[in-house]
mmCIF file as Biopython writes it, N, C-alpha, C and O atoms, coordinates in Angstrom:
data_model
#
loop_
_atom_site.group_PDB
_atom_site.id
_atom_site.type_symbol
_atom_site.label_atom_id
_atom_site.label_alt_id
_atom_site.label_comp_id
_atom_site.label_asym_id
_atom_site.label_entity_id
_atom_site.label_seq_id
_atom_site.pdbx_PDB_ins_code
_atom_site.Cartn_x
_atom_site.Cartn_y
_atom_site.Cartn_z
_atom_site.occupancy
_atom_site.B_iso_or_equiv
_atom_site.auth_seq_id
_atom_site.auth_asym_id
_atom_site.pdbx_PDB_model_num
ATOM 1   N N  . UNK A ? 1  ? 9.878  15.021 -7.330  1.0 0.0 1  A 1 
ATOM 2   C CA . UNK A ? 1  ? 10.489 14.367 -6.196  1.0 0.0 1  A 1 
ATOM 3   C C  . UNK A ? 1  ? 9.447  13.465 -5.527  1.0 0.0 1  A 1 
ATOM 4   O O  . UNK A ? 1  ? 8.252  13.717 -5.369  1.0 0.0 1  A 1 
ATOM 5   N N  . UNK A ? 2  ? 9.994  12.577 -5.233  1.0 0.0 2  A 1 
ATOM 6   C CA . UNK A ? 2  ? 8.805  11.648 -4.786  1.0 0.0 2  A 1 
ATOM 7   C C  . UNK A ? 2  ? 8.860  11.748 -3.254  1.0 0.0 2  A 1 
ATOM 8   O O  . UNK A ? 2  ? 9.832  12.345 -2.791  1.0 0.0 2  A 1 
ATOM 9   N N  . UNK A ? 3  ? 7.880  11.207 -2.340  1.0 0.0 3  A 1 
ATOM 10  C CA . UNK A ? 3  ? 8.120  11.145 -0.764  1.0 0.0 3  A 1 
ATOM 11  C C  . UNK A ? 3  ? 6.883  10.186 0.000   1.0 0.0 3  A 1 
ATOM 12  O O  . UNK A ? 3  ? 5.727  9.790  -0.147  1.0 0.0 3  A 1 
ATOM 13  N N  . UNK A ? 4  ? 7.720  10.155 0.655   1.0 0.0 4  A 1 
ATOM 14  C CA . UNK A ? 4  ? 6.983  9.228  1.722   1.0 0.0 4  A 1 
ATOM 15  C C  . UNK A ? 4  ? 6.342  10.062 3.318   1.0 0.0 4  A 1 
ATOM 16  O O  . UNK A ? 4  ? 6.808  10.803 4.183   1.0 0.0 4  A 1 
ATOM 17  N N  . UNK A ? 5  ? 5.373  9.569  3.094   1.0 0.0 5  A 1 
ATOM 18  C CA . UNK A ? 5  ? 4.737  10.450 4.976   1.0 0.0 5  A 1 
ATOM 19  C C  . UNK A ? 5  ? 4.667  9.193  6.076   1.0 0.0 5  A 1 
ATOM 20  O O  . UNK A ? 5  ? 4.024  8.158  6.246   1.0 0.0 5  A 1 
ATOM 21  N N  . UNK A ? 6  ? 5.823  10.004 6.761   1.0 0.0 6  A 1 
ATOM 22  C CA . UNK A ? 6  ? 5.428  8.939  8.222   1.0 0.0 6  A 1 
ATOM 23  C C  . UNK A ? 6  ? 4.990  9.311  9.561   1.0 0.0 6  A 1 
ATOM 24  O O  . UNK A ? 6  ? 5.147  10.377 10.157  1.0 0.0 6  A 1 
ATOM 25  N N  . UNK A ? 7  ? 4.395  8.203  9.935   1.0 0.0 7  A 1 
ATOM 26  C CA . UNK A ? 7  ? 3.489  8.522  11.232  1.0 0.0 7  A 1 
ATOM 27  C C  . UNK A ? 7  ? 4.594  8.271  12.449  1.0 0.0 7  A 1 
ATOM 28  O O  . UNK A ? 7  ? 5.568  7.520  12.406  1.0 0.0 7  A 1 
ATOM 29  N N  . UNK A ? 8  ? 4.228  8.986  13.377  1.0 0.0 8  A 1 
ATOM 30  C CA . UNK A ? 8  ? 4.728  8.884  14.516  1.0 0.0 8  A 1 
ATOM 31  C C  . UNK A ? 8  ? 6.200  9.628  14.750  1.0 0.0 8  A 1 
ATOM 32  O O  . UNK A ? 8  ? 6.710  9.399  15.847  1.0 0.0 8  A 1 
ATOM 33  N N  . UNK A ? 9  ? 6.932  10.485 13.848  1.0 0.0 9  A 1 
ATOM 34  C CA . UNK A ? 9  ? 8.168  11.191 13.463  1.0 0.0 9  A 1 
ATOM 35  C C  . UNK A ? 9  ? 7.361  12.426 14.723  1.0 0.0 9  A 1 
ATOM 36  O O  . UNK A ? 9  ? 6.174  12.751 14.746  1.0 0.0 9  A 1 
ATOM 37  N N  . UNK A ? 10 ? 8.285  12.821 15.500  1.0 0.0 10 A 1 
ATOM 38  C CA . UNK A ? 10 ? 7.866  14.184 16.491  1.0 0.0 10 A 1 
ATOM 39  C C  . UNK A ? 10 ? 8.971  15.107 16.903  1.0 0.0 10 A 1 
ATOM 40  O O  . UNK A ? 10 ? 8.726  16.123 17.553  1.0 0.0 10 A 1 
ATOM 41  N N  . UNK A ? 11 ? 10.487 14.689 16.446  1.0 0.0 11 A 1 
ATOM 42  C CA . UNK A ? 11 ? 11.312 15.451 16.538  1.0 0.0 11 A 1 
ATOM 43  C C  . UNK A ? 11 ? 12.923 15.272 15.948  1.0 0.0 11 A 1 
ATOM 44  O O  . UNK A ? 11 ? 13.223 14.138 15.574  1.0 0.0 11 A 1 
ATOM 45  N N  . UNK A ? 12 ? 13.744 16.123 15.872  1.0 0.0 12 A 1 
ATOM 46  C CA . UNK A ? 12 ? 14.360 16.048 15.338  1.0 0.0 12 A 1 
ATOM 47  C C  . UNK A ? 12 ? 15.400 14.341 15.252  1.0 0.0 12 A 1 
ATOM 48  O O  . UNK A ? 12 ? 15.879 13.823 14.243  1.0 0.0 12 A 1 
ATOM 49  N N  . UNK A ? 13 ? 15.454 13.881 16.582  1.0 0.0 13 A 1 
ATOM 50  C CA . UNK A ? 13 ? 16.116 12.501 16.860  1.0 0.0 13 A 1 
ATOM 51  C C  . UNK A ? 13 ? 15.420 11.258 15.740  1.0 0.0 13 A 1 
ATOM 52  O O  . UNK A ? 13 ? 15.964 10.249 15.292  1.0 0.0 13 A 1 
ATOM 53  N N  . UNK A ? 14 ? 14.157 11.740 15.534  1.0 0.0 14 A 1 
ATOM 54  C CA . UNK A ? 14 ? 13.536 11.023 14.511  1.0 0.0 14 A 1 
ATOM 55  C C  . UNK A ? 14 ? 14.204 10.841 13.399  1.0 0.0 14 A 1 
ATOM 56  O O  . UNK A ? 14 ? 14.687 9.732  13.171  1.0 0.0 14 A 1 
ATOM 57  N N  . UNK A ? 15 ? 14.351 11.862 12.529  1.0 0.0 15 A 1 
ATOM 58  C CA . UNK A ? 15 ? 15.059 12.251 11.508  1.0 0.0 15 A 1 
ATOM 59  C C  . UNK A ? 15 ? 16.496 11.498 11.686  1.0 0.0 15 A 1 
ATOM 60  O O  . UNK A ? 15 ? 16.905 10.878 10.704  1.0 0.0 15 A 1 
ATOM 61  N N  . UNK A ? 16 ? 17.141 11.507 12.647  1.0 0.0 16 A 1 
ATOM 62  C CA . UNK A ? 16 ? 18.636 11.015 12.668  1.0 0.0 16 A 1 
ATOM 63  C C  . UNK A ? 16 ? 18.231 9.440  12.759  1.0 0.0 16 A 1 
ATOM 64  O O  . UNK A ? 16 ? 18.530 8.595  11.915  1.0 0.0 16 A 1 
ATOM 65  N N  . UNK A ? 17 ? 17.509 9.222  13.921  1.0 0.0 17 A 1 
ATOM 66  C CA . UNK A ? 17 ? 17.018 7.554  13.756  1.0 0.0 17 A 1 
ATOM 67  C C  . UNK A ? 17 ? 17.098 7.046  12.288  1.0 0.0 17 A 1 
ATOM 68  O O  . UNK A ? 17 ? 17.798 6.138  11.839  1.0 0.0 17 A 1 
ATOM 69  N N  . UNK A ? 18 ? 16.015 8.033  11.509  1.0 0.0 18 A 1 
ATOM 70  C CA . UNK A ? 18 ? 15.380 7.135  10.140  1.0 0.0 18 A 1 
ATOM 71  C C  . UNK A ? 18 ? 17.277 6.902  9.418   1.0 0.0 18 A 1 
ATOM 72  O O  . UNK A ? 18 ? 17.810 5.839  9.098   1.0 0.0 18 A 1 
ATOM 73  N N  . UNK A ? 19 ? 17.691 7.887  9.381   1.0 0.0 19 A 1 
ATOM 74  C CA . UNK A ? 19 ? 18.600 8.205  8.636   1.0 0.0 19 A 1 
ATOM 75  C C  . UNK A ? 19 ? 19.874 7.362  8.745   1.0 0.0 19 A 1 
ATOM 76  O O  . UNK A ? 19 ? 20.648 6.914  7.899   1.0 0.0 19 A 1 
ATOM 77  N N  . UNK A ? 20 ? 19.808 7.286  10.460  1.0 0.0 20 A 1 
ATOM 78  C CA . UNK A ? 20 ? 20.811 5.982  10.599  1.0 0.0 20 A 1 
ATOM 79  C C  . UNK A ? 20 ? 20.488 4.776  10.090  1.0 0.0 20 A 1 
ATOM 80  O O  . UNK A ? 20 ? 21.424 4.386  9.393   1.0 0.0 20 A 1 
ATOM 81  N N  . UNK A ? 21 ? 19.430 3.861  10.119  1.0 0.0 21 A 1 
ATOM 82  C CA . UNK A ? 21 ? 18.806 2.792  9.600   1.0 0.0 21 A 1 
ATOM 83  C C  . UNK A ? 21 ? 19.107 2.701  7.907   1.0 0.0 21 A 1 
ATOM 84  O O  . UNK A ? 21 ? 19.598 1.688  7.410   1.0 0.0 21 A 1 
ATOM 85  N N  . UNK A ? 22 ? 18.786 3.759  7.202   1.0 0.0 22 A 1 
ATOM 86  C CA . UNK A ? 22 ? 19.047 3.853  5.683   1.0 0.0 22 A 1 
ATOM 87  C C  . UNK A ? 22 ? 20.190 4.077  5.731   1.0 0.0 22 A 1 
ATOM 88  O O  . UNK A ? 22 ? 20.365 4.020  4.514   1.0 0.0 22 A 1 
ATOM 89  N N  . UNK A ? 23 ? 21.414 4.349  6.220   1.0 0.0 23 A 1 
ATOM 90  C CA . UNK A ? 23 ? 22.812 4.245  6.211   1.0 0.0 23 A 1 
ATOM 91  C C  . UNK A ? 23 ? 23.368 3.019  6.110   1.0 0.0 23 A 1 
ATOM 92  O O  . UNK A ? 23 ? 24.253 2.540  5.401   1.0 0.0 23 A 1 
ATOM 93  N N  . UNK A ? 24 ? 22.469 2.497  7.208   1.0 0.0 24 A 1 
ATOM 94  C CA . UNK A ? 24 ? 22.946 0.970  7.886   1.0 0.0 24 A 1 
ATOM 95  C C  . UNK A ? 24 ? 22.782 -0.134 6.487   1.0 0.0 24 A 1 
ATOM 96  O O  . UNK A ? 24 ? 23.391 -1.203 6.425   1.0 0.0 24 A 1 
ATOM 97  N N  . UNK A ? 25 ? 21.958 0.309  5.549   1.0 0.0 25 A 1 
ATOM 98  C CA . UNK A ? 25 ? 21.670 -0.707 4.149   1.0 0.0 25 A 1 
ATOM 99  C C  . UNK A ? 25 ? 21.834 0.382  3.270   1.0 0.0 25 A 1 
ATOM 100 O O  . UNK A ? 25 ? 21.045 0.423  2.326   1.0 0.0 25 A 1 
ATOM 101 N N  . UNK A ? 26 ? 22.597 1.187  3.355   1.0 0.0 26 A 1 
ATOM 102 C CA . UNK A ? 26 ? 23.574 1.683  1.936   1.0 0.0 26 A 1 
ATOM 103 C C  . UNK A ? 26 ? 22.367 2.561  1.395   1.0 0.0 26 A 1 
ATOM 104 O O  . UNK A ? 26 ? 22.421 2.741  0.178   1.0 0.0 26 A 1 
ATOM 105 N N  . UNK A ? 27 ? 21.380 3.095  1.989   1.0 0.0 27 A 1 
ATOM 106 C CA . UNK A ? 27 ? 19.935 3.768  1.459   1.0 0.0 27 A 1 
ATOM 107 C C  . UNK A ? 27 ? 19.939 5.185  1.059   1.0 0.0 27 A 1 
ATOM 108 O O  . UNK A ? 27 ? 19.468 5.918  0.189   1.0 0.0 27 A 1 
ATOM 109 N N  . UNK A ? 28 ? 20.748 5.230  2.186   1.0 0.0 28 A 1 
ATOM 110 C CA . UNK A ? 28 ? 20.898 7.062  2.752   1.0 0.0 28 A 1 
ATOM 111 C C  . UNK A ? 28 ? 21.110 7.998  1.356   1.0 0.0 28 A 1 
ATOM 112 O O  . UNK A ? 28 ? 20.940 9.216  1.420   1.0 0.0 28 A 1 
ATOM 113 N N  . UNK A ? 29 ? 21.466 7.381  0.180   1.0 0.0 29 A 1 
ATOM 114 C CA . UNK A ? 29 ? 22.044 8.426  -1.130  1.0 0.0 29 A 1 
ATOM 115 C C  . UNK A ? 29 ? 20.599 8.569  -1.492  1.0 0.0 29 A 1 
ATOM 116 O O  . UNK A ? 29 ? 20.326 9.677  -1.954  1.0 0.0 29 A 1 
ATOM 117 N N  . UNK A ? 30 ? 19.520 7.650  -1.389  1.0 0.0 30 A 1 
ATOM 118 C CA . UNK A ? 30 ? 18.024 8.102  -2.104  1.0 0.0 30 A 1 
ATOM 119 C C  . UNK A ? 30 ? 17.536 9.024  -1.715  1.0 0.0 30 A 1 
ATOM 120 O O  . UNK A ? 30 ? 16.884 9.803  -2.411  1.0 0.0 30 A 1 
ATOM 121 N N  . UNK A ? 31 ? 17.790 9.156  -0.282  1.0 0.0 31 A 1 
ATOM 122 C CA . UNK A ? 31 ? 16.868 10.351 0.167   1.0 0.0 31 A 1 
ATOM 123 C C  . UNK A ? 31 ? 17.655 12.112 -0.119  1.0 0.0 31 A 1 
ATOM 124 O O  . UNK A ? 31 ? 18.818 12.496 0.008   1.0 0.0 31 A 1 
ATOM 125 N N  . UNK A ? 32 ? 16.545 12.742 -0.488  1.0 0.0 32 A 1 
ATOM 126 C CA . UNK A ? 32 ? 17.179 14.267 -0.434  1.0 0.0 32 A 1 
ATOM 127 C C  . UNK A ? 32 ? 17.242 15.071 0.895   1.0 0.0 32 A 1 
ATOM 128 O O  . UNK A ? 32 ? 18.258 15.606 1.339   1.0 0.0 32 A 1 
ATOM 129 N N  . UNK A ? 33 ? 15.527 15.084 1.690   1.0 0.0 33 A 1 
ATOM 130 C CA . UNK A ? 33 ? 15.770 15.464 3.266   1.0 0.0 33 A 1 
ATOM 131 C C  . UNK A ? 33 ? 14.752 14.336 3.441   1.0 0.0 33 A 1 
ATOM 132 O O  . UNK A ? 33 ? 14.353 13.378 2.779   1.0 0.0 33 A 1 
ATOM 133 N N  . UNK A ? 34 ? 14.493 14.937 4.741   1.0 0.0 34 A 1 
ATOM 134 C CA . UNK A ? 34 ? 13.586 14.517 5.742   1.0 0.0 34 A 1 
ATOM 135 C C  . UNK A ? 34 ? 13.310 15.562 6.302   1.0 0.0 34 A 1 
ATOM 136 O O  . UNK A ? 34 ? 14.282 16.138 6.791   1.0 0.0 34 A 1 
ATOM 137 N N  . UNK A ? 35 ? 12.072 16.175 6.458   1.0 0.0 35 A 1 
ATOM 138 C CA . UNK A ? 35 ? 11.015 17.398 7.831   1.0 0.0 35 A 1 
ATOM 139 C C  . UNK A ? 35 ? 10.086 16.613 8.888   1.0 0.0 35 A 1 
ATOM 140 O O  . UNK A ? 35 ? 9.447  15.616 8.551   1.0 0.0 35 A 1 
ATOM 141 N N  . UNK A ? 36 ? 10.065 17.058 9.988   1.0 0.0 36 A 1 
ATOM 142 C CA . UNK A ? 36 ? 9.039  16.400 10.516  1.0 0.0 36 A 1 
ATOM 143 C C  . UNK A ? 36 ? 7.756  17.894 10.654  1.0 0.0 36 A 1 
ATOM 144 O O  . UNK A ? 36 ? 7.841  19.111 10.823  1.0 0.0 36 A 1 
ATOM 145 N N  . UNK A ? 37 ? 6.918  17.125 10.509  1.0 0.0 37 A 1 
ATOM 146 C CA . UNK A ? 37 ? 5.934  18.314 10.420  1.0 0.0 37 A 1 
ATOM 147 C C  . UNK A ? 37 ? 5.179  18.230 11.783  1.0 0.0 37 A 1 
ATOM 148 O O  . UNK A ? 37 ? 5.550  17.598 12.773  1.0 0.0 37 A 1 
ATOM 149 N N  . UNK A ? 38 ? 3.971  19.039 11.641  1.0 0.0 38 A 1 
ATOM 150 C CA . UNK A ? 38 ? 2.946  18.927 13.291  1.0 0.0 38 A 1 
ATOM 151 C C  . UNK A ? 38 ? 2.442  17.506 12.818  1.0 0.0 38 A 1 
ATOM 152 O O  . UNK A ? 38 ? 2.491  16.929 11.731  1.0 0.0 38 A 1 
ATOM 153 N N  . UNK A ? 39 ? 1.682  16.995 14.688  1.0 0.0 39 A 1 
ATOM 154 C CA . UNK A ? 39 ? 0.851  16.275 14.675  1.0 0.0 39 A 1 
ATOM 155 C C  . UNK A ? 39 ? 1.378  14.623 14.622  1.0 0.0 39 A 1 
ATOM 156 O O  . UNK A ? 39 ? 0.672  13.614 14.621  1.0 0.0 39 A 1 
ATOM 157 N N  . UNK A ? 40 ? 2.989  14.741 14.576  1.0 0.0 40 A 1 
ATOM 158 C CA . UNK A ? 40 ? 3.737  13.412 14.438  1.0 0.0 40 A 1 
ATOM 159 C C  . UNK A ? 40 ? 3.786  13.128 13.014  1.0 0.0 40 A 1 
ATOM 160 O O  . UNK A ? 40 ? 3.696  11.948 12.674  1.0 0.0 40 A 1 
ATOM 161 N N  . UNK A ? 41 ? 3.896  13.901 12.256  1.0 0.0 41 A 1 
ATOM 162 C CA . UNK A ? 41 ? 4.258  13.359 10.912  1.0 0.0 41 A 1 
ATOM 163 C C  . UNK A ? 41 ? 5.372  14.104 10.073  1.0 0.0 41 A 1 
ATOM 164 O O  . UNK A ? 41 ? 5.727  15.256 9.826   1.0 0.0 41 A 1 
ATOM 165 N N  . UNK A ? 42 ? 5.711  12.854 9.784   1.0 0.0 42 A 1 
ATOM 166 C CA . UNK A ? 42 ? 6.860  13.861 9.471   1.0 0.0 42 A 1 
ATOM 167 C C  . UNK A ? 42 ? 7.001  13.091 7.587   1.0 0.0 42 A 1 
ATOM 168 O O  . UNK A ? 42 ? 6.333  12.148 7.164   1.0 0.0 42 A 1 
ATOM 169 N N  . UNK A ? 43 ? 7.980  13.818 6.876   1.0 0.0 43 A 1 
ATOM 170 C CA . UNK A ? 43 ? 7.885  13.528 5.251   1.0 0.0 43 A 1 
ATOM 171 C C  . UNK A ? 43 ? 9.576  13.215 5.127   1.0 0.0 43 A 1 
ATOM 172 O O  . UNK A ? 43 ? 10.600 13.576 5.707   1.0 0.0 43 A 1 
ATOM 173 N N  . UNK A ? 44 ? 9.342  12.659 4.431   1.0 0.0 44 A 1 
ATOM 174 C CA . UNK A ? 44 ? 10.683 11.997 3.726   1.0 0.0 44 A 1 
ATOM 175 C C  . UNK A ? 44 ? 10.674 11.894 2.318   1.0 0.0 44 A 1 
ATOM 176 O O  . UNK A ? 44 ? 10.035 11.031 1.716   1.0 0.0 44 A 1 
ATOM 177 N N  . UNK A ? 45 ? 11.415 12.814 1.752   1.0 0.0 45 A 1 
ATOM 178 C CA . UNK A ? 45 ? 11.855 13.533 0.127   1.0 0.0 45 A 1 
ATOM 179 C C  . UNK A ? 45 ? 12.688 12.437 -0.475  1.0 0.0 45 A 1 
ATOM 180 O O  . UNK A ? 45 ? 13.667 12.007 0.136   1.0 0.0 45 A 1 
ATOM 181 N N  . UNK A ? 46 ? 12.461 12.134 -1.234  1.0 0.0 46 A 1 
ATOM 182 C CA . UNK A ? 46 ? 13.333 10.922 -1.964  1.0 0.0 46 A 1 
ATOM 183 C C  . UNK A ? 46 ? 13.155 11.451 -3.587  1.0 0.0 46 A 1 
ATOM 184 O O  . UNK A ? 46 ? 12.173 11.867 -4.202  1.0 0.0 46 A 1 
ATOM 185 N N  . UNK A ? 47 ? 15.065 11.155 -4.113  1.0 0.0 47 A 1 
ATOM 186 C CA . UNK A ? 47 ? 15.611 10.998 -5.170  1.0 0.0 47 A 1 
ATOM 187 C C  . UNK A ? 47 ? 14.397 10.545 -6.557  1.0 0.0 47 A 1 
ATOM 188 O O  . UNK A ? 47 ? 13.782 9.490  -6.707  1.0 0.0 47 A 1 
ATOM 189 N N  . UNK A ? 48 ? 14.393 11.227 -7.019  1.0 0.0 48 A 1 
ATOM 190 C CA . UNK A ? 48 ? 13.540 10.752 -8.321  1.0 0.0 48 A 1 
ATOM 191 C C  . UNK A ? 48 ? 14.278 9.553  -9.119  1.0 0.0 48 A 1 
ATOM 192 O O  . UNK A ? 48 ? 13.641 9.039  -10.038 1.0 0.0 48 A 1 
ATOM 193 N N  . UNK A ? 49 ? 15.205 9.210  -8.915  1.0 0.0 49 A 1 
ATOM 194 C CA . UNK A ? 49 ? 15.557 8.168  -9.444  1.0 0.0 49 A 1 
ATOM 195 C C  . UNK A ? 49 ? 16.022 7.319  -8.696  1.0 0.0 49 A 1 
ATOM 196 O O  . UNK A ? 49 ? 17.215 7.029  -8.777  1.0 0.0 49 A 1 
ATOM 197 N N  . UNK A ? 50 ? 15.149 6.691  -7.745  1.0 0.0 50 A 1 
ATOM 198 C CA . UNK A ? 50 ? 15.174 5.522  -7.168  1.0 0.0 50 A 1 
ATOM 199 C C  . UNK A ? 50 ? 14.321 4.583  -7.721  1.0 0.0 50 A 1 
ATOM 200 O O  . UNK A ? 50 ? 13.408 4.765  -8.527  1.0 0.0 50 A 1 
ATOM 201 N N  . UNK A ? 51 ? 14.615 3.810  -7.332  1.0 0.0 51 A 1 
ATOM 202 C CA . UNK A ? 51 ? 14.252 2.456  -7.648  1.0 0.0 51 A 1 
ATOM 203 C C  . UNK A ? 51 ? 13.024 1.588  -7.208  1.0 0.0 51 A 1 
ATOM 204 O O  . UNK A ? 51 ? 13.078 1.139  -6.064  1.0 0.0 51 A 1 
ATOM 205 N N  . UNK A ? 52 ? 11.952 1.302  -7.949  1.0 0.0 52 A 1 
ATOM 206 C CA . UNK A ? 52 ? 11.194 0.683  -7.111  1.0 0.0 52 A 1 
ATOM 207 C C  . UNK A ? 52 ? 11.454 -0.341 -5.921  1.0 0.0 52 A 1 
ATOM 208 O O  . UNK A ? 52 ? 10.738 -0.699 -4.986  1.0 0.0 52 A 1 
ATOM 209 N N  . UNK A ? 53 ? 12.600 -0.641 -6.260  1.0 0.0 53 A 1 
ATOM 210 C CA . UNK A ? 53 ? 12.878 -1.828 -5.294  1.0 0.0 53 A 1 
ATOM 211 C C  . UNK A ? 53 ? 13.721 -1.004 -4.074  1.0 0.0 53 A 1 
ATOM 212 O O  . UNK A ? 53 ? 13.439 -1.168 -2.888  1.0 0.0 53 A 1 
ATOM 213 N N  . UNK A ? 54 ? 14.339 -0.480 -4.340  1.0 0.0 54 A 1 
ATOM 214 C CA . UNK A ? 54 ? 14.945 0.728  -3.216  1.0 0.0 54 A 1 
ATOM 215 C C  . UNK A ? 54 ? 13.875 1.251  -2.191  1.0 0.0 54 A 1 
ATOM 216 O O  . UNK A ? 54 ? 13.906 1.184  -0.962  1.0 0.0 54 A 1 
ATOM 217 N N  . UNK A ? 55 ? 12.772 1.873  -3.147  1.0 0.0 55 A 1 
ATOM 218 C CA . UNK A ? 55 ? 11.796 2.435  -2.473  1.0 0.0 55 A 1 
ATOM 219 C C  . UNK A ? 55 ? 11.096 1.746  -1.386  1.0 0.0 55 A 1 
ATOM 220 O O  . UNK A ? 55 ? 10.719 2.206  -0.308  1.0 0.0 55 A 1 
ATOM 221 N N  . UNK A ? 56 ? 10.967 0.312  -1.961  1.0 0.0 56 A 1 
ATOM 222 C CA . UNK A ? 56 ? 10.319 -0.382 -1.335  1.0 0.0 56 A 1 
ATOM 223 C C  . UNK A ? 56 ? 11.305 -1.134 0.228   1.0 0.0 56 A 1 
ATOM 224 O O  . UNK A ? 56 ? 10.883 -1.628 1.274   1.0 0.0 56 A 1 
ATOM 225 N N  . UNK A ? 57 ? 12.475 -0.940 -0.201  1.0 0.0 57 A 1 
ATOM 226 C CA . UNK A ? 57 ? 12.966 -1.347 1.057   1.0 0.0 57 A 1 
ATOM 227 C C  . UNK A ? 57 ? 12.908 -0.673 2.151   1.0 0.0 57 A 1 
ATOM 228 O O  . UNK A ? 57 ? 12.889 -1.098 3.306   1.0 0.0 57 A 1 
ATOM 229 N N  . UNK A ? 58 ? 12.863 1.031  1.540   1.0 0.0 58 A 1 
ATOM 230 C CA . UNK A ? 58 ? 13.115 1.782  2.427   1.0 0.0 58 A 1 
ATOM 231 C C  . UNK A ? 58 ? 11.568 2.046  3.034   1.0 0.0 58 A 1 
ATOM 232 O O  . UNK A ? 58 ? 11.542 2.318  4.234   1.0 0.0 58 A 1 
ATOM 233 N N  . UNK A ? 59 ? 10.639 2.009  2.532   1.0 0.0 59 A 1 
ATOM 234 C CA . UNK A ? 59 ? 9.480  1.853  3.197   1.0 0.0 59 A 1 
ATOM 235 C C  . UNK A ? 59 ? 9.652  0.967  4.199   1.0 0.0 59 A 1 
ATOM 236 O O  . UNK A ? 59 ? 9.230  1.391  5.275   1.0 0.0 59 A 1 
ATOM 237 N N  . UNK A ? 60 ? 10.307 -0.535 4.239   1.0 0.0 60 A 1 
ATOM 238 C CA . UNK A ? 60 ? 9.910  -1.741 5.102   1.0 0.0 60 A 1 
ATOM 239 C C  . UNK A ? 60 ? 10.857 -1.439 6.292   1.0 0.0 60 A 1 
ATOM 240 O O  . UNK A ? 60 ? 10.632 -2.113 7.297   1.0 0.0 60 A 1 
ATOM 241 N N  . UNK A ? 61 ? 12.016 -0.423 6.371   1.0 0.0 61 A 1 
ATOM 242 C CA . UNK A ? 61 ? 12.875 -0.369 7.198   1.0 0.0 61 A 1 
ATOM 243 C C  . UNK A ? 61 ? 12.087 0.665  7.887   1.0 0.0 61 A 1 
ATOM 244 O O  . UNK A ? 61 ? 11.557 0.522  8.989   1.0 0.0 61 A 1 
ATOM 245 N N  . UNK A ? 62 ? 12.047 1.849  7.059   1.0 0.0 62 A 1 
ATOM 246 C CA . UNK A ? 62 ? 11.031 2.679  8.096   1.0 0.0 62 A 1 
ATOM 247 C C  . UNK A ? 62 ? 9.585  1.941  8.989   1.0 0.0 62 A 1 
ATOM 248 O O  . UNK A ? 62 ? 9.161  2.484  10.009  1.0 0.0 62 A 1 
ATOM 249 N N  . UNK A ? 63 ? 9.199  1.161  8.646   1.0 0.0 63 A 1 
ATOM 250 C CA . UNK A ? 63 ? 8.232  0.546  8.839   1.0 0.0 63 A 1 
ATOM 251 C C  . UNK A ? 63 ? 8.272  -0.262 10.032  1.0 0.0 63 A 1 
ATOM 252 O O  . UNK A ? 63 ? 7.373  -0.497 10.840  1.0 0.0 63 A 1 
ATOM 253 N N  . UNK A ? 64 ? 9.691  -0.715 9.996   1.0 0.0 64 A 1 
ATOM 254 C CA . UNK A ? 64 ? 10.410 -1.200 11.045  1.0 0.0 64 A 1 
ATOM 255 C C  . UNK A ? 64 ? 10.582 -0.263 12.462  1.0 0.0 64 A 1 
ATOM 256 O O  . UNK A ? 64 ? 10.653 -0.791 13.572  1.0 0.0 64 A 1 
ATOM 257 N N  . UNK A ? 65 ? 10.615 0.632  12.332  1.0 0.0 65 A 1 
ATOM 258 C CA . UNK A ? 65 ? 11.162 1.143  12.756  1.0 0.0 65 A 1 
ATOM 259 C C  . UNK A ? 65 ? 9.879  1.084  14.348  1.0 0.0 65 A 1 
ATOM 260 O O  . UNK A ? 65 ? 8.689  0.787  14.242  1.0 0.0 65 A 1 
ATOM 261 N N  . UNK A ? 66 ? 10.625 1.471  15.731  1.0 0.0 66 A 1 
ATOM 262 C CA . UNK A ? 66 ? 8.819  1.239  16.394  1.0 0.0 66 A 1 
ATOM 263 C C  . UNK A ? 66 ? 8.590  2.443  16.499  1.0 0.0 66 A 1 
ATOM 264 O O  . UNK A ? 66 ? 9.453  3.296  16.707  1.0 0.0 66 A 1 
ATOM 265 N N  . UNK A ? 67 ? 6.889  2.730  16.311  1.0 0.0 67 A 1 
ATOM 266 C CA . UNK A ? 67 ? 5.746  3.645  16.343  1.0 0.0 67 A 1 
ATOM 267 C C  . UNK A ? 67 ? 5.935  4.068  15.258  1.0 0.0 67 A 1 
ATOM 268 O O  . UNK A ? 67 ? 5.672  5.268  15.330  1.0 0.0 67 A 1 
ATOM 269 N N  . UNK A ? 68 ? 6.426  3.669  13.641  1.0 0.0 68 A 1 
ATOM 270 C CA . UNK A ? 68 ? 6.252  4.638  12.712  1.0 0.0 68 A 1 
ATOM 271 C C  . UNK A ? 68 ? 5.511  3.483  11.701  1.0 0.0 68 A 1 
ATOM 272 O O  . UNK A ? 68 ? 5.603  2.274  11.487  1.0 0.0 68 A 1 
ATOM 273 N N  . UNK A ? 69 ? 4.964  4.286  11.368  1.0 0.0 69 A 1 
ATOM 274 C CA . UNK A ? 69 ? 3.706  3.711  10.121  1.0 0.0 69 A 1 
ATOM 275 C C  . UNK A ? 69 ? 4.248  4.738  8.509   1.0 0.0 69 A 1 
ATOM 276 O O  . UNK A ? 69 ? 4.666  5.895  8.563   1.0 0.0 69 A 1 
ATOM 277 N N  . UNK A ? 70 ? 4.136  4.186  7.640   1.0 0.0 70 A 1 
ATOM 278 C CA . UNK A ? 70 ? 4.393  4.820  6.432   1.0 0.0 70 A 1 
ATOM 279 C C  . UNK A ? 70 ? 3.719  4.040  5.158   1.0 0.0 70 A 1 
ATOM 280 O O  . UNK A ? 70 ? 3.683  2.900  4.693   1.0 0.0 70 A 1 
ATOM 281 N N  . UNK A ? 71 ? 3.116  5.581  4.827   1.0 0.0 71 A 1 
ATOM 282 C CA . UNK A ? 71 ? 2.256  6.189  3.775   1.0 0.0 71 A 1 
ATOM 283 C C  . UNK A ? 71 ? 2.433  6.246  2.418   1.0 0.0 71 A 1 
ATOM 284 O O  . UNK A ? 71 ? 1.594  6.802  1.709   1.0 0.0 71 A 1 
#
């Protein structure tokens, strides 16, 4: 399973944020979960068969997103 770590994730509204955004561009089927862990970081589990180009969008949306940085 592949995943992404993002900065600045601190609670659960996070998780629904990211999740709405990857809805909003048809994303939401790549991911398996999302946890936020200590310290503001939280991980995002993604589909082994995504797409580099998927992946990469969904990095730039999270990225988008304000205060989150991704890893």
């Amino acid at each position: 399973m592949k995943q992404l770590t993002v900065h600045g994730m601190h609670c659960e509204s996070c998780k629904k944020l990211i999740m709405m955004e990857l809805e909003e561009n048809s994303l939401d089927q790549s991911v398996e979960s999302i946890e936020v862990g200590d310290d503001q970081v939280g991980i995002v589990y993604l589909k082994d068969s995504i797409s580099d180009i998927d992946l990469q969008k969904i990095k730039t949306i999270i990225a988008g997103i304000d205060e989150y940085t991704v890893d």
